[in-house]
C-alpha positions in Angstrom: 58.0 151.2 21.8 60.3 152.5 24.7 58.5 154.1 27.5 60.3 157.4 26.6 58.9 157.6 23.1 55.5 156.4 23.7 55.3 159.6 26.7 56.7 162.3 24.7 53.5 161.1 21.8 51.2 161.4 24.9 52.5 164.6 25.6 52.3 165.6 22.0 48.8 164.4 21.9 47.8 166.6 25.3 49.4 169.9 23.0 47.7 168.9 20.3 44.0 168.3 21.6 44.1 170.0 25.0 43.0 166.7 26.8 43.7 162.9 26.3 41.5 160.0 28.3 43.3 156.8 30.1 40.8 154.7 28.1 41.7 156.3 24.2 45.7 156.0 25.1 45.5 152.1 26.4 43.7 151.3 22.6 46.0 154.0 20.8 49.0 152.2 22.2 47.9 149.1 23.5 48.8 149.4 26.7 46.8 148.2 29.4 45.3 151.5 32.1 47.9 151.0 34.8 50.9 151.6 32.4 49.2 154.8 31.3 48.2 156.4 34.5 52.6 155.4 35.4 53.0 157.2 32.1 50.6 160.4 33.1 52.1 160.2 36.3 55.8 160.6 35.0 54.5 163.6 32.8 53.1 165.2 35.4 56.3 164.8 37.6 57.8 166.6 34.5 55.6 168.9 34.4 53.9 168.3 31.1 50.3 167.4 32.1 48.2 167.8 35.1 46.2 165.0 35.9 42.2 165.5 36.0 39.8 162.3 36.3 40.1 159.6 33.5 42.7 161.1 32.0 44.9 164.5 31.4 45.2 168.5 30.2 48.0 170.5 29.1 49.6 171.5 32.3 48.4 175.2 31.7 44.5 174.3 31.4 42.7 175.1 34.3 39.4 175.8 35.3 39.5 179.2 34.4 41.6 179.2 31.2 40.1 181.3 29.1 41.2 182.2 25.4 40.2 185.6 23.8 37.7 185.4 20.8 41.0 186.7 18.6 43.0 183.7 19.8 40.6 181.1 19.3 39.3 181.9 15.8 42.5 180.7 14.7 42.0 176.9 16.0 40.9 173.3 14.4 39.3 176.1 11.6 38.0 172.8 9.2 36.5 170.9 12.4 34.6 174.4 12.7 33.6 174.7 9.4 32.3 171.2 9.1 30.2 171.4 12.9 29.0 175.3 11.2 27.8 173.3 7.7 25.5 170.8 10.0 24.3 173.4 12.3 23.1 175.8 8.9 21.3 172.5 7.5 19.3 172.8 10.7 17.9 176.1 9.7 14.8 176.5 7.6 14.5 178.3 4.8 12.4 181.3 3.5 10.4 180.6 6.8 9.2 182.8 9.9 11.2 180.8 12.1 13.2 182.4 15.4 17.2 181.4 15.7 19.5 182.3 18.8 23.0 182.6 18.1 25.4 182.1 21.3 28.7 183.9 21.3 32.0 181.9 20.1 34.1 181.5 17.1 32.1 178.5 15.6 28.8 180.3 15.7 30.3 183.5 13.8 31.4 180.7 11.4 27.6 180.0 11.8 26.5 183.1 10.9 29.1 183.9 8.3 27.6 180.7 6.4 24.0 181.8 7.1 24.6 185.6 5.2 25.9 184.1 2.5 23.3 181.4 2.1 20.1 183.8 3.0 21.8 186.7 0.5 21.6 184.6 -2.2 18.6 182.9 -1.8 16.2 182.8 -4.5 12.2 183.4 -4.1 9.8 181.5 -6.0 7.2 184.7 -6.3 4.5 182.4 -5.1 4.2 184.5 -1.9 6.2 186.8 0.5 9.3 186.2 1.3 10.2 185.5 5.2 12.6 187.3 7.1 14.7 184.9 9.4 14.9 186.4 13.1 18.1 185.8 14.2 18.9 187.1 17.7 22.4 187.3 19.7 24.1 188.7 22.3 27.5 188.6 20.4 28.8 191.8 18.8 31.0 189.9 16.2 27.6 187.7 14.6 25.7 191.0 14.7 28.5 192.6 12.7 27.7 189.8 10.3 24.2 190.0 10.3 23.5 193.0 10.4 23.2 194.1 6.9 22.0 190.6 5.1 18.5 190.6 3.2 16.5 188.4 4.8 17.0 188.7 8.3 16.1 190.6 11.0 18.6 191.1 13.7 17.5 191.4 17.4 20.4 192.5 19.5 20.4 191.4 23.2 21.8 194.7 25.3 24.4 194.4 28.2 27.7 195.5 29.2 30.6 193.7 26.3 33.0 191.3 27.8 36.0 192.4 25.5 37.6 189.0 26.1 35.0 187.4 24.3 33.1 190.2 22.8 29.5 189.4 24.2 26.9 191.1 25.8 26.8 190.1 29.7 25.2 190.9 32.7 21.7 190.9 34.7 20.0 192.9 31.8 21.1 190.4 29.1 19.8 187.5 31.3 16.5 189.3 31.9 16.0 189.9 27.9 16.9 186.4 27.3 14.0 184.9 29.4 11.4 187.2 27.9 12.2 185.2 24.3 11.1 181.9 23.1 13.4 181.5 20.1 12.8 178.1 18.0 16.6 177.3 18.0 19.4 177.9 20.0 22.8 177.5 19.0 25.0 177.1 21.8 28.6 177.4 22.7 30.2 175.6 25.2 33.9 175.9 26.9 33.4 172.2 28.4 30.8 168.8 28.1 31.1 166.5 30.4 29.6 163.5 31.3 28.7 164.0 35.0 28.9 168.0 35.0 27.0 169.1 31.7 28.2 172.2 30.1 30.4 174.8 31.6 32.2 177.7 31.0 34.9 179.8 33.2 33.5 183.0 33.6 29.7 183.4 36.0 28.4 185.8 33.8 28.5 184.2 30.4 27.4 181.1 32.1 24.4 183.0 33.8 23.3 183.8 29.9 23.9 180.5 28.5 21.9 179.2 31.1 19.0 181.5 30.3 19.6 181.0 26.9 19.0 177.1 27.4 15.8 178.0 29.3 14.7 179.9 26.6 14.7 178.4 23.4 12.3 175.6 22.1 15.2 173.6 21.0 19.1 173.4 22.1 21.7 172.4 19.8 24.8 172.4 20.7 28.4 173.4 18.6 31.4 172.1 20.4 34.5 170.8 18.3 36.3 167.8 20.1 38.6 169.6 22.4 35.8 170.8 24.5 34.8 166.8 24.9 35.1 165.3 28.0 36.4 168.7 29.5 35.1 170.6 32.6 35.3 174.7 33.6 34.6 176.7 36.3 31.0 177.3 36.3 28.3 174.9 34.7 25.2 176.5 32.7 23.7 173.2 31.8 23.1 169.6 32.4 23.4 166.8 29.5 19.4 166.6 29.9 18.8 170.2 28.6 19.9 169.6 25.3 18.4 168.3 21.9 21.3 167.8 19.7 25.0 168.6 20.2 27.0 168.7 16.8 30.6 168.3 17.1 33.8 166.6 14.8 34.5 163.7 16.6 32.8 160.2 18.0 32.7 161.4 22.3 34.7 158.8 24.6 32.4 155.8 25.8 31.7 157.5 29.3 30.6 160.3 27.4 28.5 159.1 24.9 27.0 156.8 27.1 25.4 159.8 29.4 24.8 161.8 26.0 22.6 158.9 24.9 20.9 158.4 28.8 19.9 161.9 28.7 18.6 161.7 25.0 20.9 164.0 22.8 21.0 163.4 19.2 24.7 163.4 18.2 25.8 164.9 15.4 29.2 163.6 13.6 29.9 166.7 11.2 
């Protein structure tokens, strides 16, 4: 393969997933780590990528690229769906548990799947049946929620972020450290090996960070874009989490650090 053709697939590949490492294009192509980082570096002459450590983004991804909830509910739909189906599995049934539901477009998939499951679900008349408590700070789940048998919806208060449509701001942090939910289902903008979970804007991250404080157990819904990717501000180290579910096997740095700090991951 010419030079040529194997850096426009590279830069097809950085379009396509957001962010490519040195390590998966010297296997994909097999090409030894010098020749890519001459390829990267030719792209980024080009203006194509912008190089970031072990790898590249799109030229236009930086730190504080944010997409609107709108944009982004559009994108890598099945990964979604299949990450959503292993995060619902994790939910009891007809029990008094506790669930926090983080703001993003894969927990409203979340939520979407857990109306449907909980409005249909049967009682076996052997004893009451168990509302589910599900709270969140995220107007879009609580318009999903909000009218389903068989749970009870808690709705954190705050000023809305209309980019995202969440609930932000010293009063939602405040309400979110006077809960102890058994679950949390977190969203994430970025994992990375060395700088956890981040996010671009301070106020989300200062309520997914009490949100992680919170919550008995911390599971994790991030589709494979957001692998090996870091924002602005982190909200959490690798160590704070139980289980992160996502579509995709992480890069060796990554899943080595994800397996140091004990995560269970989840191949959906």
């Amino acid at each position: 393969m010419f030079a040529e053709e194997r850096q426009q697939k590279i830069a097809e590949l950085v379009a396509g997933s957001g962010r490519v490492s040195v390590t998966l294009l010297a296997e994909r192509f097999s090409i030894t780590t010098e020749t890519v980082r001459r390829d990267l570096a030719t792209l980024e002459n080009a203006g194509t990528v912008r190089r970031v450590h072990g790898g590249a983004v799109a030229a236009d991804r930086f730190s504080t690229t944010e997409e609107s909830v709108t944009e982004r509910a559009i994108q890598r739909p099945d990964q979604k769906t299949r990450i959503a189906e292993a995060a619902l599995a994790l939910i009891p049934r007809n029990s008094q548990a506790s669930v926090l539901m983080d703001g993003g477009t894969t927990t409203e998939v979340l939520a979407e799947m857990l109306a449907r499951r909980t409005a249909v679900e049967p009682s076996d008349g052997t004893g009451p049946h168990h509302e589910l408590v599900v709270i969140t700070h995220a107007v879009p789940i609580a318009s999903k929620l909000s009218n389903v048998p068989g749970v009870a919806l808690q709705i954190l208060g705050g000023r809305v972020r209309g980019l995202t449509q969440v609930a932000v701001g010293q009063p939602t942090v405040n309400a979110a450290a006077r809960i102890r939910p058994d679950i949390a289902f977190i969203g994430t903008n970025g994992i990375h090996a060395a700088f956890g979970l981040s996010t671009p804007d301070p106020e989300e991250a200062a309520v997914k960070a009490a949100f992680v404080q919170s919550a008995r157990r911390i599971v994790v819904l991030a589709d494979s874009s957001k692998l090996d990717t870091e924002t602005l501000v982190q909200f959490a180290s690798l160590k704070d989490l139980d289980t992160l579910i996502t579509d995709s096997e992480p890069g060796p740095e990554l899943a080595a650090a994800l397996e140091e700090a004990g995560v269970d991951v989840v191949i959906a």
